[in-house]
C-alpha positions as CSV (number, residue, x, y, z in Angstrom):
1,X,28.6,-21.8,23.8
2,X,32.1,-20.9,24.6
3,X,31.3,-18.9,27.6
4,X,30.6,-22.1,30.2
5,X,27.5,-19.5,31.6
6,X,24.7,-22.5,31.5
7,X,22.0,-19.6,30.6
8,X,24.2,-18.2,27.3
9,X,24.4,-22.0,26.8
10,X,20.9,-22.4,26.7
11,X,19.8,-19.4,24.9
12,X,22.7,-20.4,22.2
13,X,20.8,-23.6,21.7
14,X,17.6,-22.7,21.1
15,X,18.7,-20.1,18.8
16,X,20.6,-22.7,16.6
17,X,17.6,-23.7,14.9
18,X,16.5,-20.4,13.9
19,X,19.9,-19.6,12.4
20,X,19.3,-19.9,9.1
21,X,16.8,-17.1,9.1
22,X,18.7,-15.1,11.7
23,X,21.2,-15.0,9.3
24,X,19.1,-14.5,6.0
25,X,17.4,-11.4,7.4
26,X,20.6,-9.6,8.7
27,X,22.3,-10.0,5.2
28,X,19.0,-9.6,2.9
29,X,17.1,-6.7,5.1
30,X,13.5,-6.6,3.2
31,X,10.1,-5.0,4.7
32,X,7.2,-4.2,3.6
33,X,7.0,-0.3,4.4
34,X,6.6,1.4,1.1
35,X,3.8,-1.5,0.4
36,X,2.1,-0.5,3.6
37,X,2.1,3.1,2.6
38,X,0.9,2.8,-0.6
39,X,-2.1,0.6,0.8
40,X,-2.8,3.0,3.4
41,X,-2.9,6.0,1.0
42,X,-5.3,3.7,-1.1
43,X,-7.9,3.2,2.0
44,X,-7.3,7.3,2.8
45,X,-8.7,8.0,-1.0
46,X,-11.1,5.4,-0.3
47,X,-12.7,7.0,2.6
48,X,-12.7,10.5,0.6
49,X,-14.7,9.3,-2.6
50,X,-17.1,7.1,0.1
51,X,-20.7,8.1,-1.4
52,X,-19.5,8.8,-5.3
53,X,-21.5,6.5,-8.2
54,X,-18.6,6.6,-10.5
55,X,-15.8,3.9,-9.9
56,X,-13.8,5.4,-12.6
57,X,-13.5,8.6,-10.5
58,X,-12.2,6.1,-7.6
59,X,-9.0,5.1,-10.4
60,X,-8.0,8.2,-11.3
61,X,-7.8,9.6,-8.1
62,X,-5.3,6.7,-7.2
63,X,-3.7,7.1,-10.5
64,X,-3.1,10.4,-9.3
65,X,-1.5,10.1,-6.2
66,X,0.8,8.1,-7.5
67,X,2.2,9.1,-10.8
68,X,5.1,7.2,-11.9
69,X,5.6,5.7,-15.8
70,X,2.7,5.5,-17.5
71,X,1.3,2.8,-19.4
């Protein structure tokens, strides 16, 4: 706004209402990449077991591939 340049006037104004979230996303950076992975490993395993009767099978090959705490 400060620079008198009519076009860095006008793209300061139409960026004023998107502030908030311009803001918001440089101090709280959050995506979605390790849920994409995980999703995409899923439809990998899903493409292997394509053609097996036994959904149980399906589980414990997911299970596998990602082993964390168990419950």
């Amino acid at each position: 706004m400060e620079s008198e340049l009519p076009a860095a006037i006008q793209f300061a104004r139409r960026l004023r209402k998107y502030q908030r979230g311009i803001l918001a996303s440089t101090i709280y950076p959050m995506n979605s990449s390790i849920l994409e992975g995980v999703n995409n490993k899923i439809k990998v395993i899903k493409r292997m077991v394509y053609g097996f009767r036994d959904s149980a099978y399906f589980f414990l090959k997911i299970k596998a591939a990602f082993p964390g705490k168990a419950r």
